[in-house]
Backbone bond lengths (Angstrom), bond angles and torsions (degrees), N, CA, C in turn:
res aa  C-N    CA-C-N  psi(-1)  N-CA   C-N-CA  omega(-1)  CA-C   N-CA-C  phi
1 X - - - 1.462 - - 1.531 111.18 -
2 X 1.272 109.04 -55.19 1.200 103.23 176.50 1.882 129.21 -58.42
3 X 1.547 95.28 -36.44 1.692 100.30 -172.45 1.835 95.11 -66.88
4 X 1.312 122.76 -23.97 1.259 108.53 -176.51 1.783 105.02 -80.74
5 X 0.875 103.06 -20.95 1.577 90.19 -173.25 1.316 113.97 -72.03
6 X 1.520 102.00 -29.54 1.528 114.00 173.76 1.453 118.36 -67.87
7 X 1.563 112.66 -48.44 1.469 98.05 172.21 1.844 112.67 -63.70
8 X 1.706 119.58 -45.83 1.351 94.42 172.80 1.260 146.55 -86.63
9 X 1.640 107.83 28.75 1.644 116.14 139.65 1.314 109.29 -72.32
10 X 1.127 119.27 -69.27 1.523 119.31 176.61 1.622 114.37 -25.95
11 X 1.150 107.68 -41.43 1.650 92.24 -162.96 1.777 92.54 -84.55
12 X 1.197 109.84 -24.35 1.512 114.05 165.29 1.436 114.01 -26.02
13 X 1.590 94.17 -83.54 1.245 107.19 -158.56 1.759 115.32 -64.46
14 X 1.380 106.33 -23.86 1.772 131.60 170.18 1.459 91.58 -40.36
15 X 1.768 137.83 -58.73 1.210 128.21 -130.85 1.656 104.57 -128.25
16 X 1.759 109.35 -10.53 1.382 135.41 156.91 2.229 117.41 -25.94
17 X 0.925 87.36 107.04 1.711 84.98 -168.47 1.625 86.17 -78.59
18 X 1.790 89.05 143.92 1.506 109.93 -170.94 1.912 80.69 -101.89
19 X 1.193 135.18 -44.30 1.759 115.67 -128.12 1.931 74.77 -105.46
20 X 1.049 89.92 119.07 2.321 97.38 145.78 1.872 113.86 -116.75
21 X 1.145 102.71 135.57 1.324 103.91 174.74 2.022 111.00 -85.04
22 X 1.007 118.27 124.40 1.303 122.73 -162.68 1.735 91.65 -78.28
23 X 1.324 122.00 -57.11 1.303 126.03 -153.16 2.030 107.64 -153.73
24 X 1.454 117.85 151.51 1.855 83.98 163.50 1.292 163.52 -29.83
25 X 1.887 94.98 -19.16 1.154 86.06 168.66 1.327 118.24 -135.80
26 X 1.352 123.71 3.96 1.055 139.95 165.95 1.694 131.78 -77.89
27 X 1.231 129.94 163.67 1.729 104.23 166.06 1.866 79.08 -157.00
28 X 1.497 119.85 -174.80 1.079 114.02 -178.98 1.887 82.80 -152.20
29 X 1.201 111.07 168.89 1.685 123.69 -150.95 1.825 92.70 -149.15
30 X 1.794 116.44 104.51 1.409 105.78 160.01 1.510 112.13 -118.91
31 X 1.070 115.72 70.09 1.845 127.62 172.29 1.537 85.48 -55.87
32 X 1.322 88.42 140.83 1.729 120.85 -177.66 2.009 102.80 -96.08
33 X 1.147 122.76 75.15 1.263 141.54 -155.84 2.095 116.38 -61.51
34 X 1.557 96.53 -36.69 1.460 103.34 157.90 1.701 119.98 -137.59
35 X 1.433 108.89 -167.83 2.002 106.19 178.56 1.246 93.49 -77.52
36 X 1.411 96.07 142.41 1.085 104.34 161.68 1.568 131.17 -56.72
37 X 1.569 129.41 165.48 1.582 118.25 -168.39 1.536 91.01 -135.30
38 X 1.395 83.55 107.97 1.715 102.96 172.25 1.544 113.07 -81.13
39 X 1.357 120.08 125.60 1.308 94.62 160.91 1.874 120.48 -137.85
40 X 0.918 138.99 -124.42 1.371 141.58 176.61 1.193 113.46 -48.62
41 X 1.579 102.63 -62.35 1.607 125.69 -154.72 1.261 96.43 -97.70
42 X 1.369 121.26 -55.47 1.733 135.62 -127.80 1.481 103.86 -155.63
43 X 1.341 113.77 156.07 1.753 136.56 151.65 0.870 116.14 -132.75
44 X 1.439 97.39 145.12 1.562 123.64 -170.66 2.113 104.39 -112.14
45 X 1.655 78.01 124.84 1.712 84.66 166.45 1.545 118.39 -99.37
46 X 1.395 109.67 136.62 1.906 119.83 -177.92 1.674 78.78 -91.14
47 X 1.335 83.89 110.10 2.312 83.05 159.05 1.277 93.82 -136.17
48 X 1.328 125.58 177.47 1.490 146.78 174.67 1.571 95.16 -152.83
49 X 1.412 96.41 121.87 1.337 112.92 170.74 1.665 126.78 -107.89
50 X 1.116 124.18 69.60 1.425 134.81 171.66 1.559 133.72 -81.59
51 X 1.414 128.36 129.53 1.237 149.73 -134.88 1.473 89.17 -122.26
52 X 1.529 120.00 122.39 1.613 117.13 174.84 1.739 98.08 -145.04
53 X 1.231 130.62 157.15 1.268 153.10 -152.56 1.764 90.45 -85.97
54 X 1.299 112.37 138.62 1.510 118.74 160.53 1.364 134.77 -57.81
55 X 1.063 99.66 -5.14 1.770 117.51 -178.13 1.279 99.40 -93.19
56 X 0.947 123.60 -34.66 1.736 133.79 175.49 1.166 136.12 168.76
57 X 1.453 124.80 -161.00 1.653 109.88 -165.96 1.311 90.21 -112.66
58 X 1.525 150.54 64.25 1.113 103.25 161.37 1.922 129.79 -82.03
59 X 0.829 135.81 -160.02 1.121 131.72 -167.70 1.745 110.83 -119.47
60 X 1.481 112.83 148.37 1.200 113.27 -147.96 1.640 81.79 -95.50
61 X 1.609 112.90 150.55 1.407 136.80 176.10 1.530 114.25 -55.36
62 X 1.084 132.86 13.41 1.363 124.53 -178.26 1.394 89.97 -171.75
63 X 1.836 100.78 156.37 2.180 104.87 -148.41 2.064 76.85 -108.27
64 X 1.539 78.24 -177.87 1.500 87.36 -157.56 2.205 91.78 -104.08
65 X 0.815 101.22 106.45 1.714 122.96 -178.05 1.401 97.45 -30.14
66 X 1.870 125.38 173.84 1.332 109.06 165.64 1.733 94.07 -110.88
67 X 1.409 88.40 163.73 1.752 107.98 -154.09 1.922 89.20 -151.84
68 X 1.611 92.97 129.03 1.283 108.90 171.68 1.697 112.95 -147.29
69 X 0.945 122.39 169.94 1.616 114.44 -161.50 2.081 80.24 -124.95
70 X 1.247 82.40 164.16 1.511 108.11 174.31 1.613 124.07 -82.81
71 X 1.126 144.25 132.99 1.389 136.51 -158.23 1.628 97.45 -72.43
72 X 1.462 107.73 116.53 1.409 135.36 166.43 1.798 136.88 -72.22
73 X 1.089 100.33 32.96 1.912 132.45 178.15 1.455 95.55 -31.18
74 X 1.120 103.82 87.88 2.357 108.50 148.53 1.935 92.60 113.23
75 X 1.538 117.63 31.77 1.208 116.40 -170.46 1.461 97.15 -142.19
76 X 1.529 122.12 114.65 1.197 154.34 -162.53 1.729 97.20 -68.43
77 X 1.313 114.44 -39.80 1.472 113.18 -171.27 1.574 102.32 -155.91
78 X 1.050 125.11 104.34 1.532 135.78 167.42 2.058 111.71 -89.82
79 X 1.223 109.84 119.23 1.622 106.93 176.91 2.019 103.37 -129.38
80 X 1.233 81.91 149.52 1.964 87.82 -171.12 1.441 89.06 -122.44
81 X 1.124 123.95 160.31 1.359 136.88 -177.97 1.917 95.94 -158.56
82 X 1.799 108.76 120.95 1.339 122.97 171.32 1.142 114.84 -120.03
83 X 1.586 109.85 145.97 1.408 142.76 160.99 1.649 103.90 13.95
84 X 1.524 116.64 -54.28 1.361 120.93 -157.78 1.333 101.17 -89.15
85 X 1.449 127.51 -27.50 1.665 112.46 163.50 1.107 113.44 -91.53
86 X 1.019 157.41 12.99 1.682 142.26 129.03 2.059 96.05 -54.87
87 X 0.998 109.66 -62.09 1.741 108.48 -145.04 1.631 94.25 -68.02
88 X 1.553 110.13 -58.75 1.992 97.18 158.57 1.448 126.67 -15.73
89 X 1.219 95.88 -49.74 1.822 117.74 -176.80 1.847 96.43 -57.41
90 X 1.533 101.04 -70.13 1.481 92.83 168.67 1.094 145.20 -60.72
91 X 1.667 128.71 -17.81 1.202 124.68 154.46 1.068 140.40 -55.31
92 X 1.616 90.18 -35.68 1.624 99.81 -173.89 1.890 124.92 -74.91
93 X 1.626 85.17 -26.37 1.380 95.57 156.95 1.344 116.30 -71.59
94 X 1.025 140.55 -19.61 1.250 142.52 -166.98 2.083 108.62 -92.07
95 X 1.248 80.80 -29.37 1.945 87.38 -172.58 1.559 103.47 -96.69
96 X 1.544 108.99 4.72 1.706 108.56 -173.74 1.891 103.75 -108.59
97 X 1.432 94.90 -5.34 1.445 119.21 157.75 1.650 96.66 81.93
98 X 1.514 134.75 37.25 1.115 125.48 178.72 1.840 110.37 -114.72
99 X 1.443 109.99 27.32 1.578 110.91 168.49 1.446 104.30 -119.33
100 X 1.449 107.47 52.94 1.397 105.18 158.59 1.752 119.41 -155.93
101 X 1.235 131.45 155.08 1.544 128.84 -145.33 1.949 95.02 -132.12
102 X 1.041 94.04 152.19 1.520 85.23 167.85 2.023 76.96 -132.11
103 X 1.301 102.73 140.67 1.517 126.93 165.14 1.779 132.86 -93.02
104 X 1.036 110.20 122.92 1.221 86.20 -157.85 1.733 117.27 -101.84
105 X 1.217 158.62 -177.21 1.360 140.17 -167.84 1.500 115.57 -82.30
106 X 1.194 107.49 -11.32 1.604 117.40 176.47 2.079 97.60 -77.57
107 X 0.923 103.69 -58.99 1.300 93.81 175.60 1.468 132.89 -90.45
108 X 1.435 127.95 35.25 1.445 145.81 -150.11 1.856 79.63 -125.24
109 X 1.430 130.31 147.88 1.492 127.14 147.22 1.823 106.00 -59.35
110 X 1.906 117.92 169.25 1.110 73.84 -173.48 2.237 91.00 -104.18
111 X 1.184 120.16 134.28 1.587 119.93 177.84 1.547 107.99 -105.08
112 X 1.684 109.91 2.13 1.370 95.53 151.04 1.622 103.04 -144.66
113 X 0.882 124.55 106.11 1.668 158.65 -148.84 1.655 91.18 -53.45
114 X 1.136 115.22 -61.37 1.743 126.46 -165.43 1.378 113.18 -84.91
115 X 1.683 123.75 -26.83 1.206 132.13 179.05 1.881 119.89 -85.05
116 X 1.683 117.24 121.53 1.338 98.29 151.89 1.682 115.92 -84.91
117 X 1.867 93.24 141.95 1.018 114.72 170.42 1.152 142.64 -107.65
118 X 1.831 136.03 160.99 1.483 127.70 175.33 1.380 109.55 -123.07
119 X 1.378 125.88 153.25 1.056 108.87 145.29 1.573 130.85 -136.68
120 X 1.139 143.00 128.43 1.659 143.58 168.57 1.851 104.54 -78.21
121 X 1.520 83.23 84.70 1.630 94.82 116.75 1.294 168.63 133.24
122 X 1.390 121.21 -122.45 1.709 117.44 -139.05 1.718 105.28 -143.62
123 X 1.126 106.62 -179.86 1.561 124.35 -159.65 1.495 88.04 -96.24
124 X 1.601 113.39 111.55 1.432 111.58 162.19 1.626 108.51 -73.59
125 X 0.928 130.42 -31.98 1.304 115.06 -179.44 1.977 110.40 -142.63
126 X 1.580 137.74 152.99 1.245 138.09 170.91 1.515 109.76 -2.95
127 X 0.825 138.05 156.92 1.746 137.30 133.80 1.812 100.03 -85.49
128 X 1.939 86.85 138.73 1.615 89.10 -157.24 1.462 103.61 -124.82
129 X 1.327 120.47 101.54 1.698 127.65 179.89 1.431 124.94 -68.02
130 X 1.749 129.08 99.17 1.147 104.63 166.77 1.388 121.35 -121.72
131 X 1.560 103.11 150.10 1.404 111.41 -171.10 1.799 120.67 -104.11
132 X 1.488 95.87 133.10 1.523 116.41 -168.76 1.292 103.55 -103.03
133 X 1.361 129.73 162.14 1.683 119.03 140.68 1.256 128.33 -29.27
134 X 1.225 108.94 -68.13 1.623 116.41 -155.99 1.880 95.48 -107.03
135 X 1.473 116.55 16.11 1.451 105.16 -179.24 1.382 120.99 178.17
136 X 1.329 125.40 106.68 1.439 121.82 173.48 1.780 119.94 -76.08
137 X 0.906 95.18 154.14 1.686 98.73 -167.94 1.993 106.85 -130.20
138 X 1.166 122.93 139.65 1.188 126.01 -174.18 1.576 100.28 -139.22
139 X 2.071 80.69 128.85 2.104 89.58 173.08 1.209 97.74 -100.70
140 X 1.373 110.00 154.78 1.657 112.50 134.53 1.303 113.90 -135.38
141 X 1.460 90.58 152.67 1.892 80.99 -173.92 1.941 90.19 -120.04
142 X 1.171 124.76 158.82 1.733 127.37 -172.68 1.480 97.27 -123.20
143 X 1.631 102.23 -164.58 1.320 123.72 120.85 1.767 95.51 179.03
144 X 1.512 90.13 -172.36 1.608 86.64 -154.08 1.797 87.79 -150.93
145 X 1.243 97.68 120.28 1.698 103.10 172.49 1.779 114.16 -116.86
146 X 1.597 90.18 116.17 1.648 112.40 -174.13 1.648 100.42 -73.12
147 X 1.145 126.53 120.40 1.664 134.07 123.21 1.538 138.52 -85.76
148 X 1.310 93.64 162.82 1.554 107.06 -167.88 1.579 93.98 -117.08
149 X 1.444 119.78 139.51 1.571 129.95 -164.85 1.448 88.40 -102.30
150 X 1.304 109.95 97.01 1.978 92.01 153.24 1.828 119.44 -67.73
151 X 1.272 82.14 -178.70 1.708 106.58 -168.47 1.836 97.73 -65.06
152 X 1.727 114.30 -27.07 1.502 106.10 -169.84 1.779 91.18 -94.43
153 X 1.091 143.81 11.63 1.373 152.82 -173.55 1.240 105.36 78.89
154 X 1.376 120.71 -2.22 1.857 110.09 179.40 1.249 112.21 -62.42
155 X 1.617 119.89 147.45 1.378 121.05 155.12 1.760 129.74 -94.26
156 X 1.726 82.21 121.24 1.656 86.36 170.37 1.592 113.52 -98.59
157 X 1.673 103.65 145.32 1.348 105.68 -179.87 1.867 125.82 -54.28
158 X 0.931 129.30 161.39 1.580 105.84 150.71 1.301 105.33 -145.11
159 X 1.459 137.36 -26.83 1.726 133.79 165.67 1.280 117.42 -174.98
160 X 1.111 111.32 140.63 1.451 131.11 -179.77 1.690 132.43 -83.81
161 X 1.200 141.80 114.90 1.409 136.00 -161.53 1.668 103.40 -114.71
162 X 0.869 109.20 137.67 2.038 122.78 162.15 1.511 102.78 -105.87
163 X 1.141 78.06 127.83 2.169 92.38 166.70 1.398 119.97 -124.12
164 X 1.403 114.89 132.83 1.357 112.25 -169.91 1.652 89.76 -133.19
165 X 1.487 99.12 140.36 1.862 118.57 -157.07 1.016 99.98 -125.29
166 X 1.752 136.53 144.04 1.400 101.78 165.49 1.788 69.94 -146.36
167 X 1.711 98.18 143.54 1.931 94.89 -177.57 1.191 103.60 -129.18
168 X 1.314 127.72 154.29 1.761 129.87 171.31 1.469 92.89 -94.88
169 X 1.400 93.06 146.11 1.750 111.40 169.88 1.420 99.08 -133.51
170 X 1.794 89.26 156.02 1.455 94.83 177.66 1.496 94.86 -137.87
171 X 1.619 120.03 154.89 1.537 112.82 151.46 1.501 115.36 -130.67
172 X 1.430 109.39 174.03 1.543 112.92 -146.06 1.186 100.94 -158.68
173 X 1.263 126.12 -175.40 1.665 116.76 -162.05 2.121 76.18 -154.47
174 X 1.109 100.91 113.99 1.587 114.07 172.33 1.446 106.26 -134.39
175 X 1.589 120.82 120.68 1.282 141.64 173.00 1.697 105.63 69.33
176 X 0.931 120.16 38.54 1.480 125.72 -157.26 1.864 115.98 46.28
177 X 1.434 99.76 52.10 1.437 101.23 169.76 1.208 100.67 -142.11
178 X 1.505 114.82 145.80 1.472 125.83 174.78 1.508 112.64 -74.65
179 X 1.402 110.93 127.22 1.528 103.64 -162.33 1.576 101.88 -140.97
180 X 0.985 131.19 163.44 1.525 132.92 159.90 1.550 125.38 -148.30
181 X 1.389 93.34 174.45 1.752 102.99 175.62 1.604 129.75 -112.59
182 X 1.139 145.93 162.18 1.756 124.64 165.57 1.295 90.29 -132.11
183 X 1.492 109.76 151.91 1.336 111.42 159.13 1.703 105.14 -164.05
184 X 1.429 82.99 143.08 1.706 108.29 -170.34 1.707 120.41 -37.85
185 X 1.364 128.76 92.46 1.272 119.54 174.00 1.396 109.66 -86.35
186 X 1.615 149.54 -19.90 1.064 137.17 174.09 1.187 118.72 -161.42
187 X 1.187 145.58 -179.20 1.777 138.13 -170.87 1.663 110.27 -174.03
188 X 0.891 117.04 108.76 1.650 117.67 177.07 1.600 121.79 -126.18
189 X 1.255 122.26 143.29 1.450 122.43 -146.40 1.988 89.69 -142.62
190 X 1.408 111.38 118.84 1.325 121.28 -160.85 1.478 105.97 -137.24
191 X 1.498 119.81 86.08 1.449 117.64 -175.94 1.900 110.53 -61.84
192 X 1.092 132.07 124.22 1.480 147.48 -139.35 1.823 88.15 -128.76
193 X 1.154 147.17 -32.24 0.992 137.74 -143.40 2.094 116.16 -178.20
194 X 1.286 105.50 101.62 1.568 85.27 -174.73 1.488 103.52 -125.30
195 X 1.095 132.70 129.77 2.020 124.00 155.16 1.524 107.77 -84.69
196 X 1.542 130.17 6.92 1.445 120.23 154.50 1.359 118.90 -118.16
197 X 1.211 134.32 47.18 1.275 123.19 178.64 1.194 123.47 96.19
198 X 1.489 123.20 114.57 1.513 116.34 163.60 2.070 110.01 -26.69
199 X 1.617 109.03 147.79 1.360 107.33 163.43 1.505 91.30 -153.25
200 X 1.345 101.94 162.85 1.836 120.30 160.69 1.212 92.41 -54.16
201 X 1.949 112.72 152.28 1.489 120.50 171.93 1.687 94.11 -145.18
202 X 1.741 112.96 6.41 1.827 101.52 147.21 1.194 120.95 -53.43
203 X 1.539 137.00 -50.59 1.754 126.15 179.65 1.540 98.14 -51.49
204 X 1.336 120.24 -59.70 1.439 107.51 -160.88 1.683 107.69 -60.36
205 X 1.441 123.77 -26.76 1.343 112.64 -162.17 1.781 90.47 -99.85
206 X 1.442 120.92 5.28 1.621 101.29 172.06 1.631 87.24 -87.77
207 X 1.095 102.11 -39.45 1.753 104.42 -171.06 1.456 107.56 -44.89
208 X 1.381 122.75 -30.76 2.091 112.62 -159.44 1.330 83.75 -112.46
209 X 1.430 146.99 -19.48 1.231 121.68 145.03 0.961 143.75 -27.08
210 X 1.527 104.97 -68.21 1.814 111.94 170.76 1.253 122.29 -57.26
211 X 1.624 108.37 -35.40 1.139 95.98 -174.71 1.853 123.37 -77.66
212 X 1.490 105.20 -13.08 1.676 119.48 -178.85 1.365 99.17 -80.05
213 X 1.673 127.18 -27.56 1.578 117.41 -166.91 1.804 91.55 -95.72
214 X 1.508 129.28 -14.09 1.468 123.11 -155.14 2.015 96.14 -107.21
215 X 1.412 98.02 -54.21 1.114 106.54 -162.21 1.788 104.34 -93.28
216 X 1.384 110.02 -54.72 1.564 112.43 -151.03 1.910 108.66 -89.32
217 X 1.140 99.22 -25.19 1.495 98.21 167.60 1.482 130.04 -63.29
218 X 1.741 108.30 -70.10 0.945 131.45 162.43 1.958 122.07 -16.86
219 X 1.283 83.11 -52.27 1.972 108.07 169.05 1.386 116.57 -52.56
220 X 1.555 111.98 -52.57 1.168 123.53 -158.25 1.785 90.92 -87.40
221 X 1.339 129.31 -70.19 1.053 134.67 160.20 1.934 115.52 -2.12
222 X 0.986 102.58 -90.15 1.660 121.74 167.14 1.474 99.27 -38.98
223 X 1.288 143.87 -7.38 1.409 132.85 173.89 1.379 94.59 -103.90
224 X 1.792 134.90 -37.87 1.098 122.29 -169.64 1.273 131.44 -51.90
């Protein structure tokens, strides 16, 4: 009885689909990486769960650490989730090319009165999750390149911004649902490039403050 049960897990796990597609452009990959370890009580599955872009696999810039959970005594199902599958998650969004915006002059304030304007943008680099005991922490790093629309529709440059984000997250268990919060630990705004002149970019970075702690959190929050 038993040797059969063992071979038909085995043939289980033999025919077990590793790839789900999360969304269009995403898919996520859990290949079962060693045998499983049966023992008295319990088995333990080796999986790696990695998140890669629909366009293809390439592989995310930094390897995935080793990660093991602590023995889980009187608990029917124990699951660990590390650093490298959240940030996979973000690359892959990032390499499927959907962390970036082009803006258009209707929705820009206007900071040059006579000019229509555009702007691109996008995630200079992953958004990067790391996990503490008592606290997860989330980067993002941007930037955002302003144009000016001439009269023939060409775009001329006029300056370039870097943004560096860094957010606290929390999660929580509300109504028996896993839920969470973010909130703004820092924000920095670094003009990289101008064709009009050095300017201050404190107004603009008190300005996307308020609006991420007034408007853009709050939003995201209330969906969690």
């Amino acid at each position: 009885m038993i040797t059969q049960s063992v071979e038909g897990l085995e043939r289980h796990l033999q025919e077990m689909k590793v790839s789900f597609q999360i969304d269009p452009y995403v898919l996520i990959e859990i290949p079962l990486l060693s045998a499983p370890v049966v023992g008295n009580s319990d088995m333990e599955l080796d999986l790696k769960g990695e998140f890669y872009s629909a366009r293809g696999h390439p592989e995310p810039p930094f390897p995935a650490g080793p990660f093991s959970l602590a023995p889980q005594e009187g608990r029917m199902l124990a699951l660990g989730l590390s650093e490298f599958f959240f940030n996979s998650a973000a690359f892959a969004y990032l390499a499927a090319g959907l962390l970036q915006v082009n803006l258009t002059d209707s929705m820009l304030p206007k900071m040059f009165p006579n000019m229509l304007m555009t702007v691109q943008a996008f995630a200079s680099r992953p958004p990067m999750v790391s996990l503490q005991p008592d606290n997860v922490t989330v980067g993002l790093s941007g930037a955002a390149k302003v144009f000016a629309i001439l009269p023939n529709s060409s775009l001329a440059p006029l300056f370039t911004l870097e943004s560096e984000a860094s957010l606290d997250a929390k999660a929580f268990i509300s109504d028996m649902k896993l839920t969470g919060s973010l909130a703004l630990r820092s924000l920095t705004l670094t003009l990289t490039a101008s064709e009009v002149g050095e300017f201050q970019t404190t107004p603009l970075e008190n300005l996307l403050k308020m609006e991420v702690q007034a408007i853009v959190l709050p939003k995201v929050n209330g969906r969690c």
